[in-house]
N, C-alpha and C positions, 0 to 999 in steps of 0.2 A: 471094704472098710476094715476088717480084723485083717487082711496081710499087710494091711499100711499102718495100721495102729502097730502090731507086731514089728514089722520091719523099725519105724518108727523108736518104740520102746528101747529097742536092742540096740540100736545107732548109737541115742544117747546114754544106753547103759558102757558102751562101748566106750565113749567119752569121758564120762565118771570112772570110769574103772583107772582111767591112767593118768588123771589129773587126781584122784586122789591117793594111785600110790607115793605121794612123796612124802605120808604121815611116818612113816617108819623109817624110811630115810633119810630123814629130816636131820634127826641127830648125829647120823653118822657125815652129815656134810658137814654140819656143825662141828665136829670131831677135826674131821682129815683137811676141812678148810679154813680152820679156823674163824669159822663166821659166828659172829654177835648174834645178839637173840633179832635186833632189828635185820641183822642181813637175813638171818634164814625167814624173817618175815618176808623179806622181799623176794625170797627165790618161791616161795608159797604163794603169792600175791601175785608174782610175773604171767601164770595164767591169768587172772582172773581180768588183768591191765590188758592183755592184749583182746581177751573176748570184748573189755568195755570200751578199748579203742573199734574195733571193728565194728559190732554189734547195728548199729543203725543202716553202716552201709551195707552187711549181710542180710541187713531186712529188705532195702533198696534192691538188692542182686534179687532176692528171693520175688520180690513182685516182677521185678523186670524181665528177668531172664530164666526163671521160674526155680520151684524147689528143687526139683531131680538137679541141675548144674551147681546151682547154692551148694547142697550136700557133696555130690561126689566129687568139687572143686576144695570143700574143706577136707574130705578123707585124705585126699593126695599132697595137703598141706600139710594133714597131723602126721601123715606115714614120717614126708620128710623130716619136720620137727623132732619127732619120738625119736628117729634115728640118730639124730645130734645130740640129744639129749642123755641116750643110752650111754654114747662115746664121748662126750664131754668131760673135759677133767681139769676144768678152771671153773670159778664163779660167774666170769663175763657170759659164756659160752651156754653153760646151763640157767641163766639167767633170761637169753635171748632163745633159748630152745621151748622153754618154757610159756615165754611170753607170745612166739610163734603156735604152738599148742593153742592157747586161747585164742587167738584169732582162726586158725580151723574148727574150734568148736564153737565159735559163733557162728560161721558158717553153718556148720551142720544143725546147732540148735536151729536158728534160723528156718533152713531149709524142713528140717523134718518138723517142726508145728505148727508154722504155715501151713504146708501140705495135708497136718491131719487135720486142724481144725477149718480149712477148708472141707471137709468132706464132713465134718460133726455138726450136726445140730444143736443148736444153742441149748435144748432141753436137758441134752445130753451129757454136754460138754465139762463140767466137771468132775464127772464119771471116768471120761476121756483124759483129762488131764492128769486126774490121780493115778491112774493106771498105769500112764506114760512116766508120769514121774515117782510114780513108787519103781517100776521097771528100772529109772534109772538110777534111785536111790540105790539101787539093789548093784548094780554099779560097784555103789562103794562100800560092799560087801566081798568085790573081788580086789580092788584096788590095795585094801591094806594089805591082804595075802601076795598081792603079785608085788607090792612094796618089799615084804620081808621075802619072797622069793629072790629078787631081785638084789639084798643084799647077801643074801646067800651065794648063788651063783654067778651076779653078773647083772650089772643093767643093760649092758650090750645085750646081752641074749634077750631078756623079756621085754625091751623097750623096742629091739630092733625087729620085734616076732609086731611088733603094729603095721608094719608096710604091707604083710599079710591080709592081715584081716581086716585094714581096710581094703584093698584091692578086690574082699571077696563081698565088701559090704555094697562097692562103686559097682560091681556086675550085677547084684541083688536089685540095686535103684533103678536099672533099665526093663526090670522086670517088672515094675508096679504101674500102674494106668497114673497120669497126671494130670490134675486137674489144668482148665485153662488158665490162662496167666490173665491175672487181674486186668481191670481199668484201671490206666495209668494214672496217680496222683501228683497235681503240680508238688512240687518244694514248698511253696507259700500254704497252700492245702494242707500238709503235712505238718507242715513246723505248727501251724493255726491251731490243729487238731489235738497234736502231742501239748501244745500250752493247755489245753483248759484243765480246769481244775479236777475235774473225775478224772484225765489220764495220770495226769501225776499224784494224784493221790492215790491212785492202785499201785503208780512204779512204784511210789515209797512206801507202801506197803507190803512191797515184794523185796525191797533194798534191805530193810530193817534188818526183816530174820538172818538176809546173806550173810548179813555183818556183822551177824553175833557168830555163824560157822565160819568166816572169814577167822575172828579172834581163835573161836575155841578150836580151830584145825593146825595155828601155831602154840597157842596156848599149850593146851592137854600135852601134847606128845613131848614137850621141854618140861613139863610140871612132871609126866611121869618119869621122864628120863632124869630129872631132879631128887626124884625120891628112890631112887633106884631103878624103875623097872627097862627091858629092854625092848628088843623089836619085838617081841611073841606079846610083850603084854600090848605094846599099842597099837598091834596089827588087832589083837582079839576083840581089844576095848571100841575099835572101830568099825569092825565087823559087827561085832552085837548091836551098837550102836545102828548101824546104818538098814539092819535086820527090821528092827525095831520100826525106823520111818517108813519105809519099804513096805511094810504090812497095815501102816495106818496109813500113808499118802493116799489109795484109792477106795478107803473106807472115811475118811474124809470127804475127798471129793462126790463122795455117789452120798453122803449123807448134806451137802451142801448146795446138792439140786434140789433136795426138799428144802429143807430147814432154812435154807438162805447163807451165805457167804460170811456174814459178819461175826455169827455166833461162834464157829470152830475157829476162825482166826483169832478173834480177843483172845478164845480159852487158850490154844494154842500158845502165844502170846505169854501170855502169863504165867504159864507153866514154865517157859523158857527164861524170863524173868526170876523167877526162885531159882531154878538151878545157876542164873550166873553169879545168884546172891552165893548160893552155896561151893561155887569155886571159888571165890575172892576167900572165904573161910576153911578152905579147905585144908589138910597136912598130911593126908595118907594116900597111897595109890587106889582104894578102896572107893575113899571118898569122891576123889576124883573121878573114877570111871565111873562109878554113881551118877555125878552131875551130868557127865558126857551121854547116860544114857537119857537123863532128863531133858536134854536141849534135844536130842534126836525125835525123842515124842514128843514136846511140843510143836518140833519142825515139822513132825511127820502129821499133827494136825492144822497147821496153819497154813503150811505155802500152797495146796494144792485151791483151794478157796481165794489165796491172794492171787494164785496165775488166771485164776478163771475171772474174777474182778479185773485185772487186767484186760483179758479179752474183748469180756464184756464190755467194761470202759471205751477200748477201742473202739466198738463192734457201734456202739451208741454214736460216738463221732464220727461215723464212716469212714476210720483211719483201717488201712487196709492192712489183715491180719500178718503179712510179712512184718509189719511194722509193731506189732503187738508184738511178735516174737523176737523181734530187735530191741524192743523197751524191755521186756522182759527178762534179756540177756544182758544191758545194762542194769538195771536196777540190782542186778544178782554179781554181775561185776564191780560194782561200784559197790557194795557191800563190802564181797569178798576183798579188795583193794584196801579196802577205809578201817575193817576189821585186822585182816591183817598186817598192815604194818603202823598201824596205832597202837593194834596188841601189843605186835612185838616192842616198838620200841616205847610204849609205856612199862613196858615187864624190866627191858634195861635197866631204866631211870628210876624205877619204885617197886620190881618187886610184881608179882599175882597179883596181888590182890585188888588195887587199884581199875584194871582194865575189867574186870570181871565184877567191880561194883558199879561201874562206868555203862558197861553192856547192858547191866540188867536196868538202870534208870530210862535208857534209849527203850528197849523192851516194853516197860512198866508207861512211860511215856504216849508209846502209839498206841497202844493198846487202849488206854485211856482215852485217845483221838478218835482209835474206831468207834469206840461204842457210842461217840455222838457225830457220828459221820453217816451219813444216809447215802451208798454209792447207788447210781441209778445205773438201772440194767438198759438194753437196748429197744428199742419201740417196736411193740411186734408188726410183721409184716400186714400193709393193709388186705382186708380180702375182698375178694373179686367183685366187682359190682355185679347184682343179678342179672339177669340176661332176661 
């Protein structure tokens, strides 16, 4: 269990690491391609579109033909992408490399939380989760660096250094034990299961949060580039930022297998609501990476309780965990999608402020939802009749 938790964490820190270095980058496409605030929304978004085109069917692959294939079939997707993406020198090009990128990290998320929370006990499991997802928070503690690396030396080089390291992640995943591959569920089973009301109401309370770092990951970096600062400040600003959820993600999660699910989400929630109050207000570079570090701790206490309600949710309709890690990866796509290019191109049309009073109402809104929403956890197993 710890080298598939590990192996696991690392995957999708692997993931996070190069889907968010394009915070620093960002302006310099912006720059040399002359892209609007809405295009660079869309080149920031073009991940998040392809994981949420993929996502259900990586959950499908993941029960059918199991995790280990799911995974090492998106690593040999990202190698390719990242490579195109490094050498890319139009907007069509890194548009569609991008967008290739998140359809392999659907795969891979996919593949790697099926596989662990098959092996995790329900009691456990949001202990497991935060870990996993602080691991990959942590991610995007490397990304901003390997961002301003990248425009230092070359995207060629750091983008094209992926075919590597995924190749050494796909010989790692024949090294771990796999569990068996589920009972197969009809399509009518599934679609049934994903309607009722507890599944969507965990996806959308896993979409929310995406879709306020969907905004503030095109937001911030055009606000600070707005007020001066350059790659060093929005590589730093995102780094501390992403420090920050990374160390709460799995002290959330292990505090939401006591306490219950609901509690750290609203707070979470709501914390992240004031800070988007506080960017719409905001006029200094100061100010700003303030608010960026307030959205990272309320994230860093809300989502790992929203993915474990997710599960759970699943786990209660007997929808099979491939497919929690499929909804999961939509709701967090479809966030990132809806926040970033409404940010952006609200930012075109009127400016900060607006999108960031816009975010924190969404925010302020579910929050308000949860705390009179009663999400039911799964029925415990019945025990043995006496003998």
């Amino acid at each position: 269990m710890r080298r598939l938790l590990i192996f696991a964490s690392t995957l999708v820190l692997f993931d996070v690491a190069f889907y968010s270095a394009i915070a620093p980058l960002l302006p310099d496409y912006v720059d040399n391609l002359g892209l609007s605030k809405a295009e660079a929304g869309v080149l920031s978004a073009a991940y998040a579109a392809g994981t949420l085109l993929a996502s259900l069917p990586a959950g499908l692959l993941a029960t059918r033909a199991g995790p280990r294939r799911t995974v090492v079939g998106g690593l040999a997707l990202l190698g390719v992408s990242s490579l195109a993406f490094g050498f890319g020198e139009s907007i069509l090009v890194l548009d569609l490399a991008r967008f290739v990128q998140g359809i392999a990290g659907a795969l891979m998320w996919s593949g790697a939380l099926s596989w662990l929370m098959a092996a995790t006990p329900p009691e456990r499991r949001g202990a497991v989760i935060g870990t996993a997802l602080g691991t990959a928070v942590a991610g995007a503690l490397i990304g901003p660096a390997l961002g301003a690396l990248a425009a230092a030396i070359g995207t060629e080089v750091v983008f094209g250094a992926v075919v590597v390291i995924a190749g050494a992640f796909a010989i790692a995943a024949f090294r771990i034990e796999e569990p068996p591959v589920s009972e197969r569920q009809s399509l009518g089973e599934i679609g049934t299961a994903i309607a009722t009301r507890r599944v969507l109401t965990a996806t959308a309370f896993v979409a929310v949060p995406s879709l306020m770092f969907g905004a503030v990951e095109v937001l911030v970096p055009l606000r600070i580039d707005d007020l001066g600062g350059g790659h060093a400040v929005i590589a730093g600003a995102f780094i501390a930022a992403a420090a920050l959820e990374a160390v709460l993600a799995p002290l959330s999660g292990k505090y939401s297998d006591s306490a219950g699910r609901r509690r750290p989400f609203v707070v979470g929630l709501a914390i992240s609501a004031l800070a988007m109050i506080g960017f719409a207000l905001a006029s200094t570079i100061g100010v700003v990476i303030t608010v960026l570090l307030l959205t990272s701790f309320g994230a860093g206490v809300c989502f790992s309780p929203a993915l474990t309600m997710l599960s759970e949710s699943a786990e209660a309709e007997r929808l099979n965990q491939g497919f929690a890690a499929g909804l999961s990866n939509i709701a967090w796509a479809s966030g990132q999608v809806v926040g970033g290019l409404v940010g952006g191109g609200v930012a075109d049309l009127a400016g900060f402020a607006l999108p960031g009073y816009a975010v924190a109402v969404v925010l302020a809104f579910t929050a308000a939802y949860a705390t009179r929403c009663a999400m039911p956890v799964p029925d415990p197993e019945p025990e043995p009749a006496p003998v």
